[in-house]
N, C-alpha and C positions, 0 to 999 in steps of 0.2 A: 172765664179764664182767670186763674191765681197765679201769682206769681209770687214765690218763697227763698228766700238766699237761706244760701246754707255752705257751711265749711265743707272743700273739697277732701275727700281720702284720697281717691284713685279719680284721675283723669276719663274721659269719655261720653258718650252719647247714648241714651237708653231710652226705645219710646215704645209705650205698652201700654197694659192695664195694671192697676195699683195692686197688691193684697196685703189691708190692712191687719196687721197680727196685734189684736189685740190681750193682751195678759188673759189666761185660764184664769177663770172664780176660783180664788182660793178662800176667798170668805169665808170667816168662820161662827155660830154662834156658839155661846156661852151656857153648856149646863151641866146640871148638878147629876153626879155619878155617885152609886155607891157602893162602888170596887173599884175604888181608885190604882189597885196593885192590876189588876187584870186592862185598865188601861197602858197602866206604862208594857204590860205585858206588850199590847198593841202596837206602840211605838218601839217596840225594839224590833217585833217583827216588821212593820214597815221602813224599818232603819235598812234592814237585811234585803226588803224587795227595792229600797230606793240604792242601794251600796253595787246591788246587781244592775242595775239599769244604766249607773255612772262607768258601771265597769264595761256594759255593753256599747256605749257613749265614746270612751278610750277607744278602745279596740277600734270601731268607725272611724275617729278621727284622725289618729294615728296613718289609718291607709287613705287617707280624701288629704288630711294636711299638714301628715309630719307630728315625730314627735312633739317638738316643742309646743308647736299650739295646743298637743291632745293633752299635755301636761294638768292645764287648770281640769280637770276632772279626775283626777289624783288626789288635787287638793280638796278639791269638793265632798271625795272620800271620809278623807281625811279630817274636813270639820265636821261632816256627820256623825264620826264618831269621838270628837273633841269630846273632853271628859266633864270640863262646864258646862259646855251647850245642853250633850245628856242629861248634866245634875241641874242645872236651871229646869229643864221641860219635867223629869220628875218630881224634881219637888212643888211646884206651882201646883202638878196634878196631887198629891198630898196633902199640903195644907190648905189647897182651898177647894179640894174634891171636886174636882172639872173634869171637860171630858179632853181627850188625851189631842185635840185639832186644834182647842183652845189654847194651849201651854204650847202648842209647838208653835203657834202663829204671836204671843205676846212673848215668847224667848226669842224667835226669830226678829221680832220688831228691835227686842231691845240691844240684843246684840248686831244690829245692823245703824242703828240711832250711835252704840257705842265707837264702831267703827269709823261710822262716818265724823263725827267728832275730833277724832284724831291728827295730830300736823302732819304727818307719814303720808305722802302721796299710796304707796304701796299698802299700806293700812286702809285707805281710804274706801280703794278699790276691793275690798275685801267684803264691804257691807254689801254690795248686790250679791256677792258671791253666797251670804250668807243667808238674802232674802231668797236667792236662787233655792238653796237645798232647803231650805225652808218650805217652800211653796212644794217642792217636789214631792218631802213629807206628807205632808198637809194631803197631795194630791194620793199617795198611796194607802192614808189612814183611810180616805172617803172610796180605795176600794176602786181608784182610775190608775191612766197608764200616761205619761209622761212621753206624747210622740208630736213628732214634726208636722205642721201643714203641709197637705196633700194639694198640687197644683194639676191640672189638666192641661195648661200650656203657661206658657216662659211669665212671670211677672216680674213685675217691681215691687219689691217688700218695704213696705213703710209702718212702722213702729214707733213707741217711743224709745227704748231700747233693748237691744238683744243678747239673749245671755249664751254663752258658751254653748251649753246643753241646745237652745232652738236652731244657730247657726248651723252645727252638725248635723242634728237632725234633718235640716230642709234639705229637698232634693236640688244639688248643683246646677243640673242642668236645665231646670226651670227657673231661673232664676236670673234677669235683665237688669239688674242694679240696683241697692241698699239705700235708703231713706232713713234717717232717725232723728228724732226731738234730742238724746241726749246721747253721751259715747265720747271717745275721745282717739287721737289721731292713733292711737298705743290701743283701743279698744280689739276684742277679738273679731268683729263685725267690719272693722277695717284692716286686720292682718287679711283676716280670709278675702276680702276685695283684693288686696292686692296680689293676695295669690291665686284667685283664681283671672285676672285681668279683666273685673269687671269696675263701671263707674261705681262709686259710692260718695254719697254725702250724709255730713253729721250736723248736728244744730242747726235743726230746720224748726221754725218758732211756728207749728203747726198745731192748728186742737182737732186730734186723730177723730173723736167723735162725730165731727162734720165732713169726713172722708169717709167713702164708701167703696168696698172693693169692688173691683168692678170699672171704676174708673179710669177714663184715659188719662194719663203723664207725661211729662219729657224728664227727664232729670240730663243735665248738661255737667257733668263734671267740669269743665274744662273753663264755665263759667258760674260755674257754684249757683246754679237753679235749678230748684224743683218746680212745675209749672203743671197744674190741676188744669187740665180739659183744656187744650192746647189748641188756638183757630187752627182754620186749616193752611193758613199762611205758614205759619211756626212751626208747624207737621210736618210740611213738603221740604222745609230749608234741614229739619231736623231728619229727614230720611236723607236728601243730599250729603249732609254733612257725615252719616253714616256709612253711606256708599264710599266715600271718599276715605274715610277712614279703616273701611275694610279693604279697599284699592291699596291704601299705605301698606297695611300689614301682607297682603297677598304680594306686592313689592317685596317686603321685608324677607319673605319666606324663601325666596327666589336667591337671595341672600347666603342661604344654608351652604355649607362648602365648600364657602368662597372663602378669599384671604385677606386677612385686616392690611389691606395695603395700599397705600397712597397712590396718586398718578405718578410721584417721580419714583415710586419703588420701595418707602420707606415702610416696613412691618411693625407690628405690635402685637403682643397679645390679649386675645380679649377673653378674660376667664369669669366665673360668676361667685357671688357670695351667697353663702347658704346658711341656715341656722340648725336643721336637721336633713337625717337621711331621704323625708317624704320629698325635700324640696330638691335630690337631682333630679329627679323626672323632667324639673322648669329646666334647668338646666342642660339636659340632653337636648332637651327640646327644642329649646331656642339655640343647639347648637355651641355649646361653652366650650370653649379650648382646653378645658379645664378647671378645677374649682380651687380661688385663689383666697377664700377665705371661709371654713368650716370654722364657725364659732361652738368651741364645744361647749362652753360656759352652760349652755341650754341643755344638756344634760345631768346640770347638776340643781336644775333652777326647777321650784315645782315639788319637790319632794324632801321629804323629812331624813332624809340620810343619803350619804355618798354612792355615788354608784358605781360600783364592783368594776376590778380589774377586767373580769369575764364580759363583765355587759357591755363596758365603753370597747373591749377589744374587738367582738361581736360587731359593733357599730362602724367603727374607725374599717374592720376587713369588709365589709358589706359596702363603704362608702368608695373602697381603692380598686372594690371588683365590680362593683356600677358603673365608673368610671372610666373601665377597659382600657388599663393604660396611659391613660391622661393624667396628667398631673392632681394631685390634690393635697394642697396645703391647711394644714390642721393647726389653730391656734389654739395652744395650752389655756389651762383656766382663766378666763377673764372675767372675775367676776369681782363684786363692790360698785363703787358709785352707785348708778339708778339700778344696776343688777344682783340682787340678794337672796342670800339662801340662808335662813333663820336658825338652817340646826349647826350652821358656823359659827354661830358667837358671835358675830363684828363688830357687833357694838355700834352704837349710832356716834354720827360724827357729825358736827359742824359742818364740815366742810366735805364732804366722801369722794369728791372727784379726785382730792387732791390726798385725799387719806391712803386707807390698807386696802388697797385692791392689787390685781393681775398676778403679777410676776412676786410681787412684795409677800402676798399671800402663800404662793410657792415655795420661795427660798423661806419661810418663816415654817410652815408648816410642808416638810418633805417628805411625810409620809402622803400624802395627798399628791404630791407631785409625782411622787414615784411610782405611784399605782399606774396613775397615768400615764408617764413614760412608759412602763414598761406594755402596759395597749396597743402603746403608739408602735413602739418598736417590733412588738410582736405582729403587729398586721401591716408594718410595709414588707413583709414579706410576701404578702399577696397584690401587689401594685406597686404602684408611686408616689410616695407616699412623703412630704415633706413637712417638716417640723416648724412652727412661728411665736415665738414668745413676744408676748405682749408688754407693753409700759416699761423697758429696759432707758435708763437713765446713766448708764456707766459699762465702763468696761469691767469693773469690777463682780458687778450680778452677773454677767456673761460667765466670766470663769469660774465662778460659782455655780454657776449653771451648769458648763462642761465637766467640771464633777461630781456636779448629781449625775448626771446619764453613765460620767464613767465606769460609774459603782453600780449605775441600773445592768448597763451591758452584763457585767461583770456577775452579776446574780443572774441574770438568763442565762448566761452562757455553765454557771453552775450549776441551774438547775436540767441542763439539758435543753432547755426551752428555743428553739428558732424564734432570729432576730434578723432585721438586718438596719445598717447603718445606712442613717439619712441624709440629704439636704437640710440644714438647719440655720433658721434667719431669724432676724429679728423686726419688729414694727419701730416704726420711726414716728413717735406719737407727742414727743415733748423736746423745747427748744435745746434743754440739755444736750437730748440724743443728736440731734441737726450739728450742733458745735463741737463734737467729737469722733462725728461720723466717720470722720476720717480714719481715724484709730479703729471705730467697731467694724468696718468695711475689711479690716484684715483678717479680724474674727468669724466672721461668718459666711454665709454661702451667697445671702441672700436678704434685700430690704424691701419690708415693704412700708408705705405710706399712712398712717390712720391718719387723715385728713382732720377728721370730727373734732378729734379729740387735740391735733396739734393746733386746730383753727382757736378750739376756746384755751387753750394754756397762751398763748402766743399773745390773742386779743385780751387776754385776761376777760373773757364775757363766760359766763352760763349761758350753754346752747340752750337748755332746758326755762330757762328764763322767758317767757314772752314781752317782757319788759323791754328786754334790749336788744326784740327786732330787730328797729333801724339802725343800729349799730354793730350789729351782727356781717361781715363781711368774709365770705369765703376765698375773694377775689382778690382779698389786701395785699400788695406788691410783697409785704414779707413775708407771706405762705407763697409766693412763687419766688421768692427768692431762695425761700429753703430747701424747694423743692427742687432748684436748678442746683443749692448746695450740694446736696446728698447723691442726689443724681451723680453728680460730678465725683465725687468720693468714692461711689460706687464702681464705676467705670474705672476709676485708677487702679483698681484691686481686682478689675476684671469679674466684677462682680453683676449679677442683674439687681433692677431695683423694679417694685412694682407698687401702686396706690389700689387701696383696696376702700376708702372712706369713700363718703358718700360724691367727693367730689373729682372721684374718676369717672363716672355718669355725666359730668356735667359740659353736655355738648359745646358749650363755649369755650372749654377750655381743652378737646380734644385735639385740636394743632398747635396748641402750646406744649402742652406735653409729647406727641411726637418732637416736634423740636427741640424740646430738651434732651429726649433721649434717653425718657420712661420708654422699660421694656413691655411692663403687664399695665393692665385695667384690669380691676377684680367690680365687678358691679353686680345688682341685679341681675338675673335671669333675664325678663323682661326687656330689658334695656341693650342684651349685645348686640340685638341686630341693629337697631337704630344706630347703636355708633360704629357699628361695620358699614353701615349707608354712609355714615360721615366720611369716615376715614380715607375709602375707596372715592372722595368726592376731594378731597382737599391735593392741592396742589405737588 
């Protein structure tokens, strides 16, 4: 028996047999061609079977996990056919007359060496991406096919790490929980954990080579261990603790249709945040009162140009008629900070949290803004459809605001075009907004909470920092003081107010917030039944 710690993604209990996925030979050797033009011929042709593969990649991922995850194979396209990468792998095979698997695996090296080098966390993460289609090449010049391991029954996938292309590929539902050497909490190996609600752990300091598939497992989410051939002590408490946790959720499910409401009577709503269209399904699913924060930003994140009135309209009317009537709250572009899209310009910043992002980028650049209002407005006329501007600091942006849309209306309504007019709120993400509340409470319809984001302005901390951990406090009496602020502001103007950051999940703090006299909770999928169990339990 082994016993391995390892950083939690997703919480849970998985006990099985292992199947170690280790990296396809992409090994290359070195030799001398001589028709060096009739190789790159080669790589261009396997650029065209590797460009189809990525695109058949999309298409899958898109229906298993939502746009935004299936995005990175867009990108992956897209540096396949970078115009350096090309001109590096040609010219190697020209001046040193190589064979065409050679230049693609010493371009792919060097452009992943260069990447990694880089201080751009976002850049950094770019180098597997690069050894990714690299390898993919490589594997199409040799004349193979770039597919998923085939399981016969449910395992546990341990790796050293997984690239976008293997994740999709593997079959869902053989699959008992994620293992890996390296990856990170933001890795796609741990989006998909948590979307499909399975355990996962990362930085497990394991040598894959002395693992055999085949092998029995526990991986313990809950206590960040992976455990290699487990006594049968450990086995039986770890089947207990399984039952017990399928007992929870078979609880929870029981749940469905009931009403977020207290024993003395007191309601809430409990709605879900989503990032794309694939993720109402979690939603439906776990029952959401409604979706109280559609981050559209993810449709603009991933791709080398803006995307079309038609395409976000398309999305925004699919997302209000999935919905069937439930409310769903859509927040305009938020993008900047740790969220970037290359063919904007932004320009790199000292400081980006604090820089050109959300709303700032909108009122600056209104042709952008107004593509997308008019989306927006064009498809509440298929639902319910409510509006949420991000990062607003003044009453000032507000009314600037109201006259971009007046002028948006104003152009639907001349070109014929069906509209209709929405609920429109704003987020309460910074202390400015908290101390003027009171004035934007007459402005609008509706406030919601970004906890994340008012938690680091307030503490003055980088959440993104792991430096300042223990210093890092969600709990600090002056984010529940704000929160009672606004609250209160809200209510004067007959207004609702609802949190949508990470710390409206946050069980501790769910009888707090009913007695404030927050109306919504926007959380995870995941998560609403759990605190419909609370809610219905508190006094």
């Amino acid at each position: 028996m082994k016993r391995i710690a390892a950083k939690t993604v997703y919480k849970g209990i998985a006990l099985g047999k292992i199947h170690v996925m280790q990296k396809s030979d992409s090994s290359v050797n070195r030799s001398r061609v001589d028709d060096p033009e009739n190789e790159i011929l080669r790589v261009h042709q396997s650029i065209d079977v590797a460009e189809s593969q990525l695109q058949e990649l999309y298409d899958k991922a898109v229906k298993e996990v939502g746009e935004s995850n299936a995005a990175i194979f867009e990108v992956h396209q897209m540096m396949l056919r970078d115009l350096d990468y090309v001109e590096s792998i040609e010219n190697i095979i020209r001046t040193q007359q190589v064979n065409a698997e050679y230049a693609v695996a010493v371009t792919g090296d060097n452009f992943a060496e260069m990447f990694a080098g880089m201080d751009d966390d976002y850049m950094k993460a770019r180098s597997a991406d690069v050894k990714d289609i690299s390898e993919r090449l490589i594997c199409c010049l040799k004349g193979g096919t770039s597919q998923g391991d085939v399981f016969k029954e449910p395992v546990i996938i341990v790796a050293d790490d997984l690239a976008p292309s293997e994740t999709v590929t593997l079959d869902k539902s053989k699959i008992l929980a994620f293992v890996t050497v390296h990856g990170s909490t933001n890795s796609h190996t741990a989006i998909l954990a948590r979307t499909m609600n399975i355990p996962a752990l990362i930085g497990a300091e394991m040598n894959l080579d002395e693992l055999k598939s085949g092998m029995d497992a526990l991986v313990n989410g809950f206590s960040g261990e992976f455990i290699i051939e487990p006594s049968e002590e450990i086995r039986e408490e770890a089947k207990r603790n399984i039952q017990k946790e399928k007992e929870k959720q078979e609880l929870l499910e029981q749940l469905k249709g009931k009403e977020n409401v207290t024993l003395s009577g007191k309601k809430i709503k409990l709605y879900a945040n989503i990032g794309s269209i694939g993720d109402l399904g979690y939603a439906l699913e776990n029952d959401a009162g409604g979706v109280g924060l559609f981050r559209s930003e993810f449709l603009y994140i991933g791709k080398n140009e803006l995307p079309s009135e038609e395409e976000q309209f398309q999305i925004y009317k699919q997302a209000v008629q999935n919905m069937a009537g439930k409310k769903v709250i859509i927040r305009t572009l938020d993008i900047g900070a740790d969220k970037q899209a290359d063919y904007l310009n932004l320009g790199k910043e000292d400081n980006p949290a604090l820089g050109y992002r959300a709303i700032r980028i909108c009122l600056t650049q209104t042709d952008i803004f107004k593509t997308q209002l008019r989306a927006l407005y064009r498809a509440a006329v298929y639902g319910n459809l409510s509006i949420m501007y991000p990062m607003i600091i003044s009453t000032e942006e507000f009314e600037k605001i109201k006259k971009i849309t007046a002028e948006v209306k104003q152009e639907l309504a001349a070109d014929n075009i069906p509209y209709k007019d929405v609920e429109e709120g704003i987020m309460i993400e910074t202390p400015a907004a908290v101390m003027i509340s009171d004035e934007l409470a007459k402005m609008v319809d509706f406030f919601s909470v970004g906890t994340n984001d008012l938690t680091q302005y307030t503490l003055a901390i980088d959440r993104q920092n792991a430096k300042l951990d223990p210093f890092y406090n969600p709990h600090h009496k002056a984010i529940l003081k704000m929160l009672q602020i606004v609250t209160d502001n809200a209510h004067k103007e007959g207004k609702w107010i609802g949190i949508c950051g990470e710390l409206g999940a946050d069980p501790e703090l769910t009888e707090t917030f009913i007695n404030m006299g927050v109306d919504e909770l926007s959380v995870a999928p995941s998560a609403i039944l759990k605190l419909r169990s609370i809610i219905r339990q508190i006094p």
